[in-house]
C-alpha positions, 0 to 999 in steps of 0.5 A: 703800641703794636710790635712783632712777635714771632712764633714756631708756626703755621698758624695753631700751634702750641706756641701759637696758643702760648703767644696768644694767651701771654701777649692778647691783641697788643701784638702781630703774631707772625709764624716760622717754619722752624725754630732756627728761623724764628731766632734768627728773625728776632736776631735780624730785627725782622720782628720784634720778640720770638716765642720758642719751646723751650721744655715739656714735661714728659719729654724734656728739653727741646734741644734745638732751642737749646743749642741755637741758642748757645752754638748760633744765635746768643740771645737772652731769654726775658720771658717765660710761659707754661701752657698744659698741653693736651694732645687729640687726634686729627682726621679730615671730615671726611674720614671722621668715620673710619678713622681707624684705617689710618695709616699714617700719623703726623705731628711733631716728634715730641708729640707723637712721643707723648702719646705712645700708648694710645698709638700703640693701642688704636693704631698699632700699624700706622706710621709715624711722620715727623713734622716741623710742628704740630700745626704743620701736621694738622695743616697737612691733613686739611690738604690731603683729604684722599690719604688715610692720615692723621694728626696729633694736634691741639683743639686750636688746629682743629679748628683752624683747619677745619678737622674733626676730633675723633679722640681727645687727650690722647696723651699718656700722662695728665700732667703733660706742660710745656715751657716756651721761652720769649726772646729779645736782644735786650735781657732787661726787656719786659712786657705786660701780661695778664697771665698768673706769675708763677715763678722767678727764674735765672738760666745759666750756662756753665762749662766745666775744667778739663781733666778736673776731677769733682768739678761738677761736686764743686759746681753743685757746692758752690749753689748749695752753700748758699741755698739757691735752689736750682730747679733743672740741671741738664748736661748737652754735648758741646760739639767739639769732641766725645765727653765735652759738655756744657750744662744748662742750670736753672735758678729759681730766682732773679739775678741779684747783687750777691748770691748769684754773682758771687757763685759765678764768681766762685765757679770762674775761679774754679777754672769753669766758664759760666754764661747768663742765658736769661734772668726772667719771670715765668708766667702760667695758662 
C-alpha cells in the first residue's frame, strides 16, 4: 500500500537519496523546502512519514532538527538511515570548462563546511552562498547558467539537474556519513526495507536540577552501572537563559523492561527530567 513520505528537498538531495534507498518504489516521495516544514507536514497528517538529517560525521548535529523536535513539534523518531556522503562540484555545462572562474559556490552549510580544503585550494577567492539543501544549490545552478556560480552537491543532482562534474569527492575527509532520522506520530511504528540493520538505538532526552552540583557525574553513572553503552552525548541550550541545557543521549539498544526504565527512573529521582525521543533500528547504504 503506497504512503506519503516527506523529505528536505527539491528533488536530489541527500535526504532525497536516503528516502529512495530506505523505502524503494512502496512509497510517494514529496520534497519540502525546509526541515520545519517537512515536520510539521507529517505533524498535520499532510503525509504520511518525514525523513530529516538528523547528524553527519564531520560536522555533528543538524541542530534545527534537533531542536524542532523538542521546542516545536515532539514527534517520535521510528527510524534511522546512514547514507555516505560524497560531495562533487557542480557547474552548468556551459561552464565545464572555466570552471575555475567561479565566483560563487553554493550549497547547503554543512556542505560547504566538509569541503574546506578543496575551497581553499581551487577556489581561494570564491564565495559562499548558504542554501536550504544541496539540491536547492544545484537546482539554482541549472537556472542561472549567465553567473560564474557553482555548486556542492551529490551525483543525483548532477543529473537531475543536467550539470557537469568537474571535480569529484571534493570533501576533506573519507569517512564522511550522515545520520537521517524518520518520523512518525506512532513511536511503535515500523516499515519494511531492504537496507542492512546496523544497530539498535533509543534517544533520550534529559535536563538536568538546577544549582546541583555532579548531576550530570550522577547522570553518566546511572547509564554506567548498568553497562548501557551510550554512543552520543551532546548538550544544546534550552532557550530559556544563559547555562541552561538539556542533553541529548543516544543508547545503543531498544527500550526494554529494565535497564533503560529503571535508569530513567533513577534520574527522575534525581531531580532530572528525562523525555524518550524515539526507541528505533538504524539501517545503513
Amino acid at each position: 500500500m503506497s504512503f506519503k513520505v516527506g523529505y528536505l528537498g527539491p528533488a536530489a538531495t541527500f535526504t532525497h537519496l536516503a528516502v529512495t534507498k530506505y523505502f524503494e518504489d512502496e512509497a510517494e516521495q514529496i520534497p519540502f523546502l525546509n526541515i520545519p516544514k517537512c515536520i510539521d507536514a507529517v505533524a498535520a497528517g499532510e503525509i504520511d512519514v518525514a525523513v530529516v538529517p538528523l547528524e553527519n560525521a564531520l560536522e555533528g548535529s543538524v541542530n534545527l532538527t534537533v531542536d524542532y523536535l523538542v521546542h516545536e513539534q515532539p514527534l517520535p523518531i521510528v527510524g534511522e538511515i546512514v547514507a555516505p556522503i560524497q560531495q562533487h562540484l557542480l557547474v552548468h555545462p556551459e561552464r565545464e570548462h572555466c570552471w575555475e572562474e567561479t565566483e560563487k559556490v553554493y550549497s547547503h552549510s554543512h556542505a560547504i563546511a566538509q569541503c574546506h580544503k578543496f575551497l581553499h585550494r581551487e577556489l581561494p577567492d570564491a564565495a559562499y552562498e548558504n542554501a536550504t539543501s544541496t539540491g536547492a544549490a544545484a537546482k539554482y545552478i541549472q537556472e542561472h547558467p549567465e553567473e560564474k556560480v557553482a555548486a556542492i552537491a551529490n551525483e543525483l543532482a548532477a543529473e537531475e539537474y543536467g550539470l557537469k562534474m568537474v571535480r569529484k569527492d571534493i570533501h576533506d575527509y573519507p569517512h564522511n556519513h550522515t545520520r537521517f532520522a524518520v518520523l512518525h506520530p506512532d513511536k511503535a511504528a515500523s516499515f519494511r526495507t531492504n537496507l542492512r540493520k546496523v544497530t539498535d538505538r533509543t534517544t533520550l532526552m534529559i535536563t538536568l536540577p538546577s544549582d546541583q552540583s555532579g548531576a550530570l557525574h550522577q547522570v553518566l553513572s546511572a547509564f554506567s552501572w548498568r553497562k548501557l553503552n551510550l554512543s552520543k552525548i551532546e548538550s544544546r541550550p534550552m532557550k530559556t537563559g544563559l547555562g541552561n541545557y538539556f542533553f541529548i543521549v543516544d543508547i545503543d539498544m531498544q527500550l526494554d523492561e529494565v535497564l533503560i526504565p529503571g535508569a530513567t527512573a533513577e534520574l527522575e529521582a534525581l531531580g532530572c527530567g528525562v523525555r524518550i525521543l524515539g526507541t528505533y533500528s538504524a539501517y545503513a547504504i
